[in-house]
SEDO-910003 format. One record per atom (N, C-alpha, C, O): residue in one letter; atom name; y, z, x; residue number from 1. Coordinates in steps of 0.001 Angstrom, whole numbers. Atoms other than C-alpha are relative to their C-alpha. Layout:
N
FIVO   resn   name        c2        c3        c1   resi
FIVO      a     CA         Y         Z         X    NUM
...
//
This chain:
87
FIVO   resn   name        c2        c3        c1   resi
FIVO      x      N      -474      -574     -1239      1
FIVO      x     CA     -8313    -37050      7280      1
FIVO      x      C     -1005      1038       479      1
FIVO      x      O     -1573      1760      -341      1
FIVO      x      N       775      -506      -402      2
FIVO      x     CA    -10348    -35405      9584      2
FIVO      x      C      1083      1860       908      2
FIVO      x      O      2041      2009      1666      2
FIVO      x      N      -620     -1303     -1118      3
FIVO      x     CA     -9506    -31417     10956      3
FIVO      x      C      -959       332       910      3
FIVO      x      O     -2141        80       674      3
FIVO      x      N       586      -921     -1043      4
FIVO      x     CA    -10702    -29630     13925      4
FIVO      x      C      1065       908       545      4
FIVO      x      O      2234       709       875      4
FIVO      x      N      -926     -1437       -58      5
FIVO      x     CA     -9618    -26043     14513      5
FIVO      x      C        -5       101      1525      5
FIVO      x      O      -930      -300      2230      5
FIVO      x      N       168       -91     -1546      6
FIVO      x     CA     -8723    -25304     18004      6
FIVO      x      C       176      1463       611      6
FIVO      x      O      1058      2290       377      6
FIVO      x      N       288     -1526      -749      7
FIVO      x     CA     -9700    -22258     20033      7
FIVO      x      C      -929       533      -867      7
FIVO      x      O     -1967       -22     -1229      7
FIVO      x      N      1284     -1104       758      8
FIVO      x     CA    -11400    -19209     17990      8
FIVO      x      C       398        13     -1395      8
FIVO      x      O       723       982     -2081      8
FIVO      x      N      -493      -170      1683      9
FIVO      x     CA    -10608    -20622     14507      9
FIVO      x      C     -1329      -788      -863      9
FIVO      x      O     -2268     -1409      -364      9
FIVO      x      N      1210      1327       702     10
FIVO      x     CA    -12914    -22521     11764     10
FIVO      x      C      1163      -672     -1491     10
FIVO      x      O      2336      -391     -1737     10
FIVO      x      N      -453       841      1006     11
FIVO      x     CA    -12099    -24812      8666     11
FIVO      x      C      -694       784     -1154     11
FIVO      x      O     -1899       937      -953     11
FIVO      x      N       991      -595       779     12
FIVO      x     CA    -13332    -22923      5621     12
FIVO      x      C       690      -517     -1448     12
FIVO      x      O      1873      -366     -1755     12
FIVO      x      N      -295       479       957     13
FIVO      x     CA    -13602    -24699      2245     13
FIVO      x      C      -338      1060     -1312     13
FIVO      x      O     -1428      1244     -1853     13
FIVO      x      N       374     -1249       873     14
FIVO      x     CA    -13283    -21902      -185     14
FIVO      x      C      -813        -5     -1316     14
FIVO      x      O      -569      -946     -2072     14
FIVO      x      N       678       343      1595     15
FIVO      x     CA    -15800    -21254     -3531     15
FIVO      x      C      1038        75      -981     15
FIVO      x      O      2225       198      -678     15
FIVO      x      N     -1524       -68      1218     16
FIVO      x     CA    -13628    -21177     -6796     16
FIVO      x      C      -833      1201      -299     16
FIVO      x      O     -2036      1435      -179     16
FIVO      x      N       -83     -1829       471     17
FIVO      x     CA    -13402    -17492     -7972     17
FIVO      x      C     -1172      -388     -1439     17
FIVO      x      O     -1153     -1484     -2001     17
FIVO      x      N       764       551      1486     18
FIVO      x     CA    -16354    -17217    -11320     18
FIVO      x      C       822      1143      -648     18
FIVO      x      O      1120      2259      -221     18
FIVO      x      N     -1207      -664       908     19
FIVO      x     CA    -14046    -16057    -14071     19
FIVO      x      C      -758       607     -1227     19
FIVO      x      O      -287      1312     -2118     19
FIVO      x      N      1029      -778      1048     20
FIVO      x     CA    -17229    -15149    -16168     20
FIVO      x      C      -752       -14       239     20
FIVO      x      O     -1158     -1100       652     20
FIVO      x      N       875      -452        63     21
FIVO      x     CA    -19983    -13337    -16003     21
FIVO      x      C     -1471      -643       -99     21
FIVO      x      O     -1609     -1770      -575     21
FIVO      x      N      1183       896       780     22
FIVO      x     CA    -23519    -14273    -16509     22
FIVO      x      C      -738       490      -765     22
FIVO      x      O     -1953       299      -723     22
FIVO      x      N       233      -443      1021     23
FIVO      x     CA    -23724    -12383    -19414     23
FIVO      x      C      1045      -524     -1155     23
FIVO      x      O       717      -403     -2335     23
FIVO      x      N      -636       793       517     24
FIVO      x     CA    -20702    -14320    -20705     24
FIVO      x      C      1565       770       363     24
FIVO      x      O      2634       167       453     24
FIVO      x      N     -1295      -904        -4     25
FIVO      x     CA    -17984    -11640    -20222     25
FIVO      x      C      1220      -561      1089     25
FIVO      x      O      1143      -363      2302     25
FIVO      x      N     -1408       431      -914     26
FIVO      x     CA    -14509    -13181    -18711     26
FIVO      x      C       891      1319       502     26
FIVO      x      O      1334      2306       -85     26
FIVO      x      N       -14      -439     -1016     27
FIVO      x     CA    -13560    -11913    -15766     27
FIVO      x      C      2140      -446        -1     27
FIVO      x      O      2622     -1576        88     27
FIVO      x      N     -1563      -476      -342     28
FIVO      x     CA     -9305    -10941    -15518     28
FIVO      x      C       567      -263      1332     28
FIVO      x      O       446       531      2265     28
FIVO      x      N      -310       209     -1549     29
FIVO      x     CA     -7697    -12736    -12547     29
FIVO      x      C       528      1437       633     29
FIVO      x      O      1060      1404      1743     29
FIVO      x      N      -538     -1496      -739     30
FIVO      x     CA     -6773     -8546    -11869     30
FIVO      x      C     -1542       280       467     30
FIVO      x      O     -1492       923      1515     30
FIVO      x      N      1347      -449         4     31
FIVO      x     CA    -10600     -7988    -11679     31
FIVO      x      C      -480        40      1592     31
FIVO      x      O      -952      1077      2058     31
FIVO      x      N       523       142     -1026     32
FIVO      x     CA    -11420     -9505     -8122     32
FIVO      x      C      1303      -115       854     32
FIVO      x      O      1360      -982      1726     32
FIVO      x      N     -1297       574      -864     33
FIVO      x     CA     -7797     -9367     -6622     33
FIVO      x      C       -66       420      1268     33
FIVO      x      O       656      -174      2068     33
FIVO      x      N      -227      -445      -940     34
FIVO      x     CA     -8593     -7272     -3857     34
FIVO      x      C     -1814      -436       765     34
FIVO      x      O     -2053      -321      1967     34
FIVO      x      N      1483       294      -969     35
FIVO      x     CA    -12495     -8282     -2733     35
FIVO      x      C       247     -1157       731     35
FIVO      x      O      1211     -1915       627     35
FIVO      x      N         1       803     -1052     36
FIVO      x     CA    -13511    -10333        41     36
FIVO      x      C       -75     -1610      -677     36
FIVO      x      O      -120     -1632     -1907     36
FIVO      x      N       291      1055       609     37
FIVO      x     CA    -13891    -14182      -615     37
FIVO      x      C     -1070      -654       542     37
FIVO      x      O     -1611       -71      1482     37
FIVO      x      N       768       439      -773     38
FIVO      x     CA    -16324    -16658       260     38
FIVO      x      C       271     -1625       -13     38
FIVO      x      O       863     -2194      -931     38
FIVO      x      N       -67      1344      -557     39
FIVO      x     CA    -16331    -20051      1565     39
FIVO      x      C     -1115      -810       888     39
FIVO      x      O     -1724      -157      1735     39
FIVO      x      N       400       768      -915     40
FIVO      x     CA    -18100    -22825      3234     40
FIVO      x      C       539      -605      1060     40
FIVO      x      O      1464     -1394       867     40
FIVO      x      N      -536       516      -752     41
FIVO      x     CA    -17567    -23656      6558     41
FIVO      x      C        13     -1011       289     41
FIVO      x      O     -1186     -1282       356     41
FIVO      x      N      -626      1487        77     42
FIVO      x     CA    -16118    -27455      7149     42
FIVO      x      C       -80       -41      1663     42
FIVO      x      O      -808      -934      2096     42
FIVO      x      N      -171       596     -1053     43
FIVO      x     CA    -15371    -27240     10863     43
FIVO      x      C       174      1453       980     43
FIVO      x      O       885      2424       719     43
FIVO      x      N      -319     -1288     -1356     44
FIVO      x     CA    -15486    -24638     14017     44
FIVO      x      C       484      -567      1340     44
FIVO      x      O       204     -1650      1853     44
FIVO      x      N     -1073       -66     -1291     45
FIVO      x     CA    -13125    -24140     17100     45
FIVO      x      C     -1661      -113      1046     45
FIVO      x      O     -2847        94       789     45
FIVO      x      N      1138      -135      -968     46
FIVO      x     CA    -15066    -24602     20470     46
FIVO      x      C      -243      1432       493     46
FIVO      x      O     -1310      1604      1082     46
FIVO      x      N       252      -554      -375     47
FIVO      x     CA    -14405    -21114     21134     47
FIVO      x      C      -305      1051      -698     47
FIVO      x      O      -174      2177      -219     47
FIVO      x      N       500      -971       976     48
FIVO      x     CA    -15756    -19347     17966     48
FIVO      x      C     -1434      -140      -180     48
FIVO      x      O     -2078     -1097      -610     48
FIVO      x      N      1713       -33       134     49
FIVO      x     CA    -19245    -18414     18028     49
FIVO      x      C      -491      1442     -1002     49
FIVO      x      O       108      2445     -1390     49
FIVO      x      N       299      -679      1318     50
FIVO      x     CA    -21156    -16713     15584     50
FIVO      x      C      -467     -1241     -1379     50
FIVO      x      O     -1308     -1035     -2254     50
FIVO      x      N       214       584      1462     51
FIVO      x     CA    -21093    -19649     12901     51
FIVO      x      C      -258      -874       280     51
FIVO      x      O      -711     -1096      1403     51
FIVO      x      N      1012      1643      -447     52
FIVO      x     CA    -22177    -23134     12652     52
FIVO      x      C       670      -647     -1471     52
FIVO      x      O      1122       153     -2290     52
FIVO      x      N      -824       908       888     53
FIVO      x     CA    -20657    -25746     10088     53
FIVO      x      C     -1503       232     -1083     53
FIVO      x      O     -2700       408      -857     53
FIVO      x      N       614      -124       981     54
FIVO      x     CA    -21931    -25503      6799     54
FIVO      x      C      -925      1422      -282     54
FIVO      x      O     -1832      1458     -1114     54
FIVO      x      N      -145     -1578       468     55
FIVO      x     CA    -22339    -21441      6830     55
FIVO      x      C       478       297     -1126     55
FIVO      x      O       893      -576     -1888     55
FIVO      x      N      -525        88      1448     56
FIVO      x     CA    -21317    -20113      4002     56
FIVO      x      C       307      1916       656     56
FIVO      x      O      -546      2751       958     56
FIVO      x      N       -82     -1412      -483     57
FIVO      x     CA    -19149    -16644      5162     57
FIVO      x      C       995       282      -600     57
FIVO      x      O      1701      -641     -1008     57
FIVO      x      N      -309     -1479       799     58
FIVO      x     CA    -17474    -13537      3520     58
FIVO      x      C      1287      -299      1357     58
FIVO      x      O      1159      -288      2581     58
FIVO      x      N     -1332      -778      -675     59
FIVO      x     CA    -13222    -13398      4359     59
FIVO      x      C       727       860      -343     59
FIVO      x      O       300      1523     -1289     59
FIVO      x      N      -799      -875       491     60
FIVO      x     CA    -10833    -11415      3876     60
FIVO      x      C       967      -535     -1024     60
FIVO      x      O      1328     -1679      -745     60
FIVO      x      N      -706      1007       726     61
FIVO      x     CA     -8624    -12457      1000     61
FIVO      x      C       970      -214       490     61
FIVO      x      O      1277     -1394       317     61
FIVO      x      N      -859       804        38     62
FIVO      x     CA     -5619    -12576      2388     62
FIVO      x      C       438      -721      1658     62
FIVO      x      O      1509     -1052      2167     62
FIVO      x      N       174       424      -972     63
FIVO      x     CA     -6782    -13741      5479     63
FIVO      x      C       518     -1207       363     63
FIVO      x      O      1177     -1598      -600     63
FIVO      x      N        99       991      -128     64
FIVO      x     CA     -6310    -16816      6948     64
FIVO      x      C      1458     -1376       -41     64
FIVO      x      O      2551      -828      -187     64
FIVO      x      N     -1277       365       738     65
FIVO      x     CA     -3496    -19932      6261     65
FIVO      x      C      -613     -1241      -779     65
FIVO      x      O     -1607     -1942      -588     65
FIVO      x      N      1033      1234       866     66
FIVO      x     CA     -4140    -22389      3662     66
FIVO      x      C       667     -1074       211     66
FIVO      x      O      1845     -1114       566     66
FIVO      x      N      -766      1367      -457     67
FIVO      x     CA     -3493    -25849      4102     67
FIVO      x      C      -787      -749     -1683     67
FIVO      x      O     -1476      -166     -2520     67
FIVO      x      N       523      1186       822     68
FIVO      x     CA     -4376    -29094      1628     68
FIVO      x      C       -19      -940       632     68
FIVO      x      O       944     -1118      1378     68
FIVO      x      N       506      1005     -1173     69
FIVO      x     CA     -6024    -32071      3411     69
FIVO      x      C      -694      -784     -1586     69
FIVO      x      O     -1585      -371     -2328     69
FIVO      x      N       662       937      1106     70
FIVO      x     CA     -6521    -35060       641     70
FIVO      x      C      -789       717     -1039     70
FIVO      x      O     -2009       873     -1090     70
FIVO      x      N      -330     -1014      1089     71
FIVO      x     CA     -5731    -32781     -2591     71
FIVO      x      C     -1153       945       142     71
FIVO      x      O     -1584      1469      -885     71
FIVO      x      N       870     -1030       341     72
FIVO      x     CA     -8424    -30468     -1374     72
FIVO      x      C       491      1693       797     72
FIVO      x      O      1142      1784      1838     72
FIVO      x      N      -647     -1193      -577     73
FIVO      x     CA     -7641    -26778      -561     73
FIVO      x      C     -1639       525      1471     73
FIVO      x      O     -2855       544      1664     73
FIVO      x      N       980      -650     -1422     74
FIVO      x     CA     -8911    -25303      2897     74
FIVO      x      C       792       977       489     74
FIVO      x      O      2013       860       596     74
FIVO      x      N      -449     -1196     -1364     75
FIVO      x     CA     -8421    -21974      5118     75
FIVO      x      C       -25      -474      1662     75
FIVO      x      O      -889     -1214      2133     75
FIVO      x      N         0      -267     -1484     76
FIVO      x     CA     -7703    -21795      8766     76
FIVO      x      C      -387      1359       336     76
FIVO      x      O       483      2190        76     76
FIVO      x      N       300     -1317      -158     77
FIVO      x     CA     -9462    -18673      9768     77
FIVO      x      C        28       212      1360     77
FIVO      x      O      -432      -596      2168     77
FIVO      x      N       603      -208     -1327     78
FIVO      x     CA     -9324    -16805     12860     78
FIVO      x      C     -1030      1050       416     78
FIVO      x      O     -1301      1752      -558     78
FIVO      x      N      1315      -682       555     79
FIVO      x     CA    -12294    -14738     13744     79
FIVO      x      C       570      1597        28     79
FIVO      x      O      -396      2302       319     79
FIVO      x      N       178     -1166       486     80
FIVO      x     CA    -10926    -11306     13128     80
FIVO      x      C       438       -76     -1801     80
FIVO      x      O       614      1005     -2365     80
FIVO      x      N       -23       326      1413     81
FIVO      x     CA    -10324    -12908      9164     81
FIVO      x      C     -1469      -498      -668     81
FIVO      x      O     -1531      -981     -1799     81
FIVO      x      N      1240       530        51     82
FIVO      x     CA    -14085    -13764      9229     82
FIVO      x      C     -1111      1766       172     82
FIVO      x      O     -1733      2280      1102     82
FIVO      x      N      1433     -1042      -186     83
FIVO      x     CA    -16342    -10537      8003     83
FIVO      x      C     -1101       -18       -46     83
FIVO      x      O     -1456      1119       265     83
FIVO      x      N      1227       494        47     84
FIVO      x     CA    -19648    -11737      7677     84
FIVO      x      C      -213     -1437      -104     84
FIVO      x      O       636     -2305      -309     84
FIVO      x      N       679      1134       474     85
FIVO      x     CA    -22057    -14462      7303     85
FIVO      x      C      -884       116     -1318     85
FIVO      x      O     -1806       930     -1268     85
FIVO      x      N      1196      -140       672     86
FIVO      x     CA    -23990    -14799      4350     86
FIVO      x      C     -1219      -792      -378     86
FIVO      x      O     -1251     -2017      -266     86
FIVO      x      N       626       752      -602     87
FIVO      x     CA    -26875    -15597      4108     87
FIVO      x      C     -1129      -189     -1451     87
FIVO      x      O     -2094      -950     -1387     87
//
């Protein structure tokens, strides 16, 4: 199934949280409960500018609404749930 966000929203396919370190040290789902998240963007509204499909941008965590589209998890963001790009 195909989405497209309509107006000033995007499709954002979120990273999975890293639960350890790269020194080896496991990481306490309490550890990152409150930082931003990040995601790849899947799909943009015609009237959100700023990003471009396949961005990769910084949200807010509890931004957004989540949906599942063929068992995969995705955000609906609108752009004041969208703090950066990174780059």
């Amino acid at each position: 199934m195909k989405i497209k966000p309509l107006g000033k929203r995007i499709v954002v396919k979120p990273f999975k949280q890293e639960e350890k370190t790269e020194g080896g040290i496991f990481l306490p789902e309490t550890a990152s409960k409150d930082k931003p998240q990040r995601g790849e963007v899947i799909a943009v509204g015609p009237d959100f500018r700023g990003v471009k499909k396949g961005d990769t941008v910084i949200f807010a965590k509890y931004g957004g609404t989540e949906v599942e589209i063929d068992d995969e998890e995705y955000l609906i963001l609108g752009k004041d749930d969208v703090l950066a790009i990174a780059e």
